[in-house]
N, C-alpha and C positions, 0 to 999 in steps of 0.2 A: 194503614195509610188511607187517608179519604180524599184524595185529592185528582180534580177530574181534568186530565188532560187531555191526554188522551182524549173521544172519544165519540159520531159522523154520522152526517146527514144531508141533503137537499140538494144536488144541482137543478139552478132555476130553468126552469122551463121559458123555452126561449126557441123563436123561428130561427129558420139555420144561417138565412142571412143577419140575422141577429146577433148570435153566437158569436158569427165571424166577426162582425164590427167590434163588439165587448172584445174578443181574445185582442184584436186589435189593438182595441185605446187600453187595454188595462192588464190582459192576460189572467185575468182573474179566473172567468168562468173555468176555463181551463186546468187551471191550478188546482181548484176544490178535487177533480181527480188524482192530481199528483200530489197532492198534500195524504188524502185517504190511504194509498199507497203507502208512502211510506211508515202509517201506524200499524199495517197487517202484517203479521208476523209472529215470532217467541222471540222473546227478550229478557233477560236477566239484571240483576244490580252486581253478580258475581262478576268480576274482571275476569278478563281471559286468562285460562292457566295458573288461576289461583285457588287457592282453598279458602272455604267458607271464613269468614270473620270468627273469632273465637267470640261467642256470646252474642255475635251478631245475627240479625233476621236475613236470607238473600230471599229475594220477590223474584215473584217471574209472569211477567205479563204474553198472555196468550190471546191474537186479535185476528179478526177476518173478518172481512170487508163482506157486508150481505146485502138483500134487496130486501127490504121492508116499506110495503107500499103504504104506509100509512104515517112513514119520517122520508122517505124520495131513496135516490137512487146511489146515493152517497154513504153507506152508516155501516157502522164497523161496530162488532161487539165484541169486547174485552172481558177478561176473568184476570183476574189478580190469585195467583197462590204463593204460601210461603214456604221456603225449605226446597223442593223442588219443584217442575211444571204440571205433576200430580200430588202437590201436597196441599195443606188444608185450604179451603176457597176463602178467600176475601175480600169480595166481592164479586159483582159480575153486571156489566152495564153495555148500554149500547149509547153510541156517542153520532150523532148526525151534522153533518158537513152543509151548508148551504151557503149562494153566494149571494151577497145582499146587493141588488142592484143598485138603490140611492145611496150608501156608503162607497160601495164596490172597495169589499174587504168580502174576505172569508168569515163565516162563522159558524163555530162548533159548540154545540148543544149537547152536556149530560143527559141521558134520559135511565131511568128507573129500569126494570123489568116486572116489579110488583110482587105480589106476595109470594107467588109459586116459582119464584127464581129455582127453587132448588128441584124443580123438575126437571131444569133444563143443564144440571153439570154436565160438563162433556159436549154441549154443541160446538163448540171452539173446532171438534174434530168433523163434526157434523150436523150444521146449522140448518137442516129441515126444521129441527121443532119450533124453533122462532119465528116461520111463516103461521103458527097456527095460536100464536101470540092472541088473544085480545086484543085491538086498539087501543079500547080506552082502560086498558092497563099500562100502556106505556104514555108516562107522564114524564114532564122534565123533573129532577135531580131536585127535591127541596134542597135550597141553599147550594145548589151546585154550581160554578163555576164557569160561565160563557165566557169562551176564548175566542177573540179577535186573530186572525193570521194573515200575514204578508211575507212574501219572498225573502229569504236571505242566499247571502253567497254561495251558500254549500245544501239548503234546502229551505226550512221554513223557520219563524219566529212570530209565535203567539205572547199576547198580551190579555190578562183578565180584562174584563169588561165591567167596569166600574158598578160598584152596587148589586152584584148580581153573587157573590158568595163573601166571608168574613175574609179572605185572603185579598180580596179586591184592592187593588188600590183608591186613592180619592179620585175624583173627577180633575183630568186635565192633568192628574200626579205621572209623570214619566220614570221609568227606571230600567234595568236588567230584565230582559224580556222572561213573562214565567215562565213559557217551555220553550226549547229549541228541537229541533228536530233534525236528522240527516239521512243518508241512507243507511247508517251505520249504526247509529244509535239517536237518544232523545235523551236529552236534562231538562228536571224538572228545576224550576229556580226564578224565584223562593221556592225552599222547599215544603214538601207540607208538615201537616203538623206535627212534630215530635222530634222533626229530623234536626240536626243543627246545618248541614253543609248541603248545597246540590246533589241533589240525586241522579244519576246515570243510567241508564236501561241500555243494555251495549243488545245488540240485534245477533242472534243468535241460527237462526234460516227466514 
């Protein structure tokens, strides 16, 4: 599955009486914290109490929230395996959070980790080695997918950002938000590619 939800970076740097006027008029700034939050975690496509799908793949997304000074203070890196939360890697990204003050919306940035990803299996448990990252190894996501968020009832509801991957909707095109997000779980939707029906990641600790 290629599909970047998931995945944080930036709260804007802002004087404190600043902060407080934005939390104010819009609660935005605020949010980009409590949005990040809720993608750190282990999550599954497995329902609760159930056995694996016969022929089917279960995912299991592994996230924590890290300091990368060189994407802010927002960003969470993810590893995707399949089968269980040590099975094979597929992929592994870091997703940056910032809040855009002339929209005043959320927005979430794929980024890369570059070629030597595979030095870094296992940070998920212990995310020292990604302070020793390269900068200009981390690049945004060719063709990755920038997600717009705004508050929903129960947590958050992102929208692709028009032109910025092949899932995007058109410009001004409205629909079924891509991803939702709760304390509970996240659905992806549209799903990505290959899938036919919403995808669920139920939150697991």
């Amino acid at each position: 599955m290629n599909k970047n939800y998931a995945a944080l970076a930036v709260l804007l740097a802002v004087a404190a009486c600043g902060a407080k006027a934005a939390d104010t008029q819009t609660g935005t700034v605020a949010s980009v914290s409590d949005l990040a939050s809720l993608f750190e975690g282990e999550f599954t496509t497995l329902p609760a109490q159930q056995a694996p799908p016969a022929g089917g793949t279960v995912l299991y997304n592994l996230s924590k929230r890290v300091h990368m000074p060189s994407l802010g203070d927002e960003v969470v890196y993810a590893e995707q395996h399949e089968k269980s939360p040590d099975g094979p890697m597929k992929f592994q990204r870091l997703y940056a959070f910032k809040f855009d003050a002339d929209e005043k919306q959320i927005v979430m940035t794929p980024y890369t980790i570059g070629s030597n990803s595979h030095t870094l299996d296992g940070v998920y448990k212990d995310p020292t080695p990604l302070a020793k990252l390269d900068s200009n190894a981390l690049k945004p996501q060719a063709g990755g997918c920038v997600v717009i968020w705004h508050r929903a009832e129960n947590g958050f509801e992102g929208t692709i950002k028009p032109g910025t991957c092949k899932e995007a909707p058109a410009a001004g095109k409205t629909g079924t938000p891509a991803i939702v997000v709760t304390k509970t779980d996240y659905t992806e939707n549209p799903p990505a590619e290959g899938i036919t029906a919403p995808l669920t990641f139920r939150r697991i600790r």
